[in-house]
Structure formats: structure tokens, C-alpha cells
C-alpha positions as CSV (number, residue, x, y, z in Angstrom):
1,X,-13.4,1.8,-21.1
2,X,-13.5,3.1,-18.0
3,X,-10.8,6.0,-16.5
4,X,-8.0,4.4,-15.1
5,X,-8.1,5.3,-11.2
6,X,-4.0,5.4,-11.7
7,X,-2.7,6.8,-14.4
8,X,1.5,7.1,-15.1
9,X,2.9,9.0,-17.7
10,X,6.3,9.2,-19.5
11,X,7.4,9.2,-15.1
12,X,11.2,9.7,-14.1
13,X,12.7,9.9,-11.0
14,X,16.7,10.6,-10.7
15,X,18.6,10.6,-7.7
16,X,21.7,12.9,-7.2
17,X,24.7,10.6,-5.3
18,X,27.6,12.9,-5.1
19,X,28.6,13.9,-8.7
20,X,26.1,11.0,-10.0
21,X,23.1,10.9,-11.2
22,X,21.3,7.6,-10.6
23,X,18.2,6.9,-12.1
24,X,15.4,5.0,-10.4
25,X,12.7,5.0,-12.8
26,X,12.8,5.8,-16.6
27,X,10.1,7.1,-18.7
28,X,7.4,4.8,-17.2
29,X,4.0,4.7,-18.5
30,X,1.4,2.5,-16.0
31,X,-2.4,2.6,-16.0
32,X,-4.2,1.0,-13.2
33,X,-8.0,0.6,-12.9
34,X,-10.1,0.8,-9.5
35,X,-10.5,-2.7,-8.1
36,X,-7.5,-4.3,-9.4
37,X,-4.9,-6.4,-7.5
38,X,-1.5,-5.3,-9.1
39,X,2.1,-6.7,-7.8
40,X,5.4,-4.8,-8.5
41,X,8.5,-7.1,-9.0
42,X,11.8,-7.1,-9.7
43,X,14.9,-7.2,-7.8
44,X,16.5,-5.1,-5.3
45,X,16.9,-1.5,-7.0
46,X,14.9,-1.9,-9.7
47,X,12.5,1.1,-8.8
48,X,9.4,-1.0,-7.4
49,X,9.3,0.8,-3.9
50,X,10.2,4.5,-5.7
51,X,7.6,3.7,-7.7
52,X,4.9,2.8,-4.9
53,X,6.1,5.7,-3.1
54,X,5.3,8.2,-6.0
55,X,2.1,7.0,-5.9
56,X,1.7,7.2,-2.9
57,X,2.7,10.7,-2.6
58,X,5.5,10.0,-0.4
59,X,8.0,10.8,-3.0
60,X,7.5,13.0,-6.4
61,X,9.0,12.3,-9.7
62,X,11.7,14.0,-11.4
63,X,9.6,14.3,-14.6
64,X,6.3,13.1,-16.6
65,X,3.0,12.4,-14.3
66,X,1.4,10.2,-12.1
67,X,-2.5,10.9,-11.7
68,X,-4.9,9.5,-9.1
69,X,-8.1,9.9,-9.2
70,X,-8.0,13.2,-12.0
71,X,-5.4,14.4,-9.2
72,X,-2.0,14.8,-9.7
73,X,-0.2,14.2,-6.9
74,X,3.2,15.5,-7.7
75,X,1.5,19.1,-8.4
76,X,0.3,19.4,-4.4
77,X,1.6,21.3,-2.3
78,X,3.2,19.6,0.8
79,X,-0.1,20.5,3.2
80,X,-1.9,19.2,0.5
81,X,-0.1,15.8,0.3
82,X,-1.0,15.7,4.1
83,X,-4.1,16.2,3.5
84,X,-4.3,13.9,0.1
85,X,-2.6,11.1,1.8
86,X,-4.6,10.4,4.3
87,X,-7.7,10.4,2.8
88,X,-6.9,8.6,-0.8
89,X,-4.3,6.0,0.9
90,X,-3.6,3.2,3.4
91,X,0.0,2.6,4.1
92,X,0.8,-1.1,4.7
93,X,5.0,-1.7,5.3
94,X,7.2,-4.4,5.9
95,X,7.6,-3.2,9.4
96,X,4.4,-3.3,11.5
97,X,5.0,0.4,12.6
98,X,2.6,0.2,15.5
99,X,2.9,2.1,19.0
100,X,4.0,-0.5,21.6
101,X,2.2,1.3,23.8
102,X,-1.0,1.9,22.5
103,X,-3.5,-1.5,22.1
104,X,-4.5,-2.9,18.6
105,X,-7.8,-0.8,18.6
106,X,-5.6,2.5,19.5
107,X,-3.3,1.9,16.9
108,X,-6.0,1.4,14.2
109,X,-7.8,4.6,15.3
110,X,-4.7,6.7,14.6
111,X,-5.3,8.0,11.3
112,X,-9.1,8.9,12.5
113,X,-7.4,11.5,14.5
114,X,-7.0,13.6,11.4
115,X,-11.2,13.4,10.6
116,X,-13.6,15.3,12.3
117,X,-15.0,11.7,13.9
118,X,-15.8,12.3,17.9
119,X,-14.1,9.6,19.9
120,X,-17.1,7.1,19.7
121,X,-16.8,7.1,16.1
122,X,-13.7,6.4,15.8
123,X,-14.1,3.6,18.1
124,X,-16.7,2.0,15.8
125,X,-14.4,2.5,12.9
126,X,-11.8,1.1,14.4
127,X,-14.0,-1.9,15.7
128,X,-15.1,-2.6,12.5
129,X,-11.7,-2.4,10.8
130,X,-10.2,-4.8,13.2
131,X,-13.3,-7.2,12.8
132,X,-13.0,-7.0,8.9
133,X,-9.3,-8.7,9.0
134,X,-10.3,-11.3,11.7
135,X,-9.0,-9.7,15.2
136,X,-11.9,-8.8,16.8
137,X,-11.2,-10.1,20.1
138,X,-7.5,-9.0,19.8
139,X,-8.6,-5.3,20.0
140,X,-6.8,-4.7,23.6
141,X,-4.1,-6.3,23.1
142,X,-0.9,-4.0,22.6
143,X,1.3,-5.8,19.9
144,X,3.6,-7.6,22.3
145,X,0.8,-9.8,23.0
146,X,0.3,-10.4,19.2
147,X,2.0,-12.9,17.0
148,X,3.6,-11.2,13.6
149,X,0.9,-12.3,11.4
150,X,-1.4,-10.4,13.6
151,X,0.5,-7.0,14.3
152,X,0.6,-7.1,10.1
153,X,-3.5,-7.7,10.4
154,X,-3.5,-4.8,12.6
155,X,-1.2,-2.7,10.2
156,X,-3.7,-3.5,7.4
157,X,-7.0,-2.7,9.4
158,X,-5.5,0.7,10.2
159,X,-4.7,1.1,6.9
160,X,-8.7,0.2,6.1
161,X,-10.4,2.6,8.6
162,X,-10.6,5.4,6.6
163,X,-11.7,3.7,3.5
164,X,-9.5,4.8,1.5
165,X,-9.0,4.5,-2.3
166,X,-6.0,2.5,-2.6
167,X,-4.0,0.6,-0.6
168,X,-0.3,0.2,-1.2
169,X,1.9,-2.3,0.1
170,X,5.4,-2.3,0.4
171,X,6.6,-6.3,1.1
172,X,4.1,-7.0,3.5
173,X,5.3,-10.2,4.2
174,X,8.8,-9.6,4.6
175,X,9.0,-9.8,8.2
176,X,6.6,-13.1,8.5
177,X,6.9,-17.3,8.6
178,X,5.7,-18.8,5.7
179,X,2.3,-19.7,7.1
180,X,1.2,-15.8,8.3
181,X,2.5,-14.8,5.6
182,X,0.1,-16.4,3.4
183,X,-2.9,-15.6,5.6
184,X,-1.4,-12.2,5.2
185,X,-1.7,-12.6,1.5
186,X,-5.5,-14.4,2.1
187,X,-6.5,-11.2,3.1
188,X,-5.3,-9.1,0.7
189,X,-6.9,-11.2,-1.8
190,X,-9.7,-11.4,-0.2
191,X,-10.0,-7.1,0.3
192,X,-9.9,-7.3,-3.0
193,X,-12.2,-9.7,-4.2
194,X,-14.6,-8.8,-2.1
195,X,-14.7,-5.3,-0.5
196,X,-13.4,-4.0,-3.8
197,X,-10.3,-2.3,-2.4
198,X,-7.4,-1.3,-5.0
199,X,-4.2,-2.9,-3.9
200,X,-0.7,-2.5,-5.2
201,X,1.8,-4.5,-3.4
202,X,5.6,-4.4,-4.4
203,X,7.2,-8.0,-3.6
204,X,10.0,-9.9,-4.8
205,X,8.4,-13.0,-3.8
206,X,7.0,-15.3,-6.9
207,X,4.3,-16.5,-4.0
208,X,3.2,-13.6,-3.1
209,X,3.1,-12.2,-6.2
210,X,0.7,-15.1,-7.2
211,X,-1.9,-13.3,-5.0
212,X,-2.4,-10.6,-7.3
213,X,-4.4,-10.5,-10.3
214,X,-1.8,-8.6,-12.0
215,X,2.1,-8.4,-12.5
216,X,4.2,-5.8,-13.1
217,X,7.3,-6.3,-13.6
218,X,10.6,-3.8,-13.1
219,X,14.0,-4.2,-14.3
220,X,16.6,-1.2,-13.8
221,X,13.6,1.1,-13.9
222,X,11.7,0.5,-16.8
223,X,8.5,-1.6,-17.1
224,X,7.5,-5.0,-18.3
225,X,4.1,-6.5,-18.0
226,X,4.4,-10.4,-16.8
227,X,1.7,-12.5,-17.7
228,X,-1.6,-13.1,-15.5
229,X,-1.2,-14.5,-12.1
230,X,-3.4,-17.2,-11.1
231,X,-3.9,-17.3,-7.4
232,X,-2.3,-20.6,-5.5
């Protein structure tokens, strides 16, 4: 068996509200392997998100560990996080988070600012990302001119462009009509099927959930493995 590329132990996170403490996540224990396809449910407050987020390194735990690649992320210093971040994960969020003014290509090259790529490689990067999730003739556009199902495409190819080694995804869909929604989902599936990636999507949505190869289920932060899904 092979080292899982996450690995969660005994993790707690508690958040201070005034004289309360109010606990998010509770003694969680989660392995995931490189290549899966993992969906977080459960229902508003549950700790999905808090739980992406920590692994993300964009929030620490209160206690217990969450390991990524032989790294553990909660030990890292601030710089380090930076640093981690942007080279071990691509952010995909509800909200498209692109710069209106900058076009499709632009906005996909932002996190190649951070490398020590020249401008014509980050170009080709960026290229290729956008080409990967189908907008390769949308790359001048700025994302007025794109519907919502193709700002998220662009969301996810910058999230791609520097290969990174997960991909986290925070209800992708949520702002979407049923129909780019599901070519939202497509994709994902597809990134993980076959370019390999690493995706764990949090979602509340049984059909989007049914994308993944795996569920995870939360429920007043602490963990319950659902059964297989099988893609629709």
C-alpha cells in the first residue's frame, strides 16, 4: 500500500465566539491517496469547507495533524505556507475570483508570477491550461465576455498551470445553471481520470457529489464514509 499523499490525524479545529467555544472539526482521522476523486458533504456547518481549508493551508487546526506529501502543513511558517501553497495547490471557489480587467489568458498566468518562468513561458503555460479545459479561443476574452460555466473553466485552468498536486474545490458549482454546472463537473472528472490530478471538492449537492469516486461525509464535524459513487 502505497503512502497516502493526504494524511489526517486525530485533527481538531475550535473556534472562540465570545465566551464560546465552537467546534468545527473533532478528532478527524482522513487518508487520501494521489489520484483519487474525493467529495466532502454534509450540511451547512458541518466542517467540510474548514476541513478543505486546513488542507489547503489556508487555515491550521487546533490540534492533531494533517500531512501532505511527508509535509505538514500546520508546522510552516506563514512565508512557508506562501510558498507551500502555491506550489502543492490549485484553488478552485464558488466565486470565479477573476480580475475583470485582466483577459482569460491573464488571469490564468497569475499564479506564474510567483515562478521564475520569463513572460513567454508563462504564456505557453497559460495557453496550454486554457486549451486543457476547452477555452482555447476564449483566451482574450476578459470574463464579461464569458458565460459562468466558462469564467469557472477559467478558474480551474488557473488553478492547473502550475501543476500542482492537489486541487481543492470549494462548491464549484454553486454559482452555475444546471447544465454548466455539469460540464463543470465533466471536467473535473475528466482531470481526474485522465491527467491524474488529485481533486477534493466539498459540495452539498448529491449530483455533484456523484462525480467523485469517493464520499466523505461530515456531520457536526466528525467523519462518516458514504458508500462509492458511481458517476451519472
Amino acid at each position: 500500500m502505497t503512502t497516502p499523499m493526504v494524511q489526517i490525524r486525530n485533527l481538531s479545529r475550535i473556534y472562540r465566539q465570545g465566551d464560546i467555544d465552537v467546534t468545527a472539526l473533532d478528532r478527524i482521522t482522513l487518508d487520501i491517496h494521489e489520484g483519487e476523486f474525493v467529495a466532502l458533504m454534509g450540511p451547512s456547518g458541518s466542517g467540510k469547507s474548514t476541513l478543505l481549508h486546513i488542507i489547503a493551508g489556508i487555515d491550521r487546526p487546533t490540534s492533531g495533524q494533517c500531512v501532505v506529501r511527508a509535509v505538514d502543513v500546520a508546522t510552516l511558517s506563514e512565508t512557508e505556507l506562501a510558498g507551500w501553497r502555491n506550489s502543492h495547490v490549485g484553488f478552485v471557489f464558488q466565486t470565479f475570483n477573476l480580475i475583470p480587467v485582466l483577459t482569460a489568458r491573464e488571469n490564468v498566468e497569475l499564479p506564474l508570477l510567483l515562478t521564475g518562468l520569463n513572460a513567454a513561458e508563462r504564456r505557453a503555460h497559460a495557453e496550454a491550461a486554457l486549451a486543457l479545459v476547452g477555452l482555447a479561443d476564449r483566451m482574450h476574452h476578459l470574463p464579461r465576455q464569458l458565460s459562468g460555466g466558462q469564467e469557472q473553466r477559467v478558474a480551474i485552468a488557473r488553478a492547473l498551470v502550475t501543476d500542482p498536486t492537489l486541487i481543492v474545490a470549494d462548491e464549484p458549482t454553486g454559482n452555475l445553471d444546471a447544465h454548466a454546472a455539469r460540464d463543470v463537473l465533466d471536467l473535473l472528472a475528466a482531470l481526474n481520470r485522465d491527467a491524474g490530478k488529485t481533486i477534493i471538492m466539498v459540495t452539498h449537492d448529491p449530483k455533484a457529489a456523484a462525480h467523485a469516486r469517493r464520499i466523505v461525509h461530515l456531520e457536526k464535524g466528525e467523519l462518516d464514509e458514504a458508500p462509492l459513487a458511481t458517476p451519472s
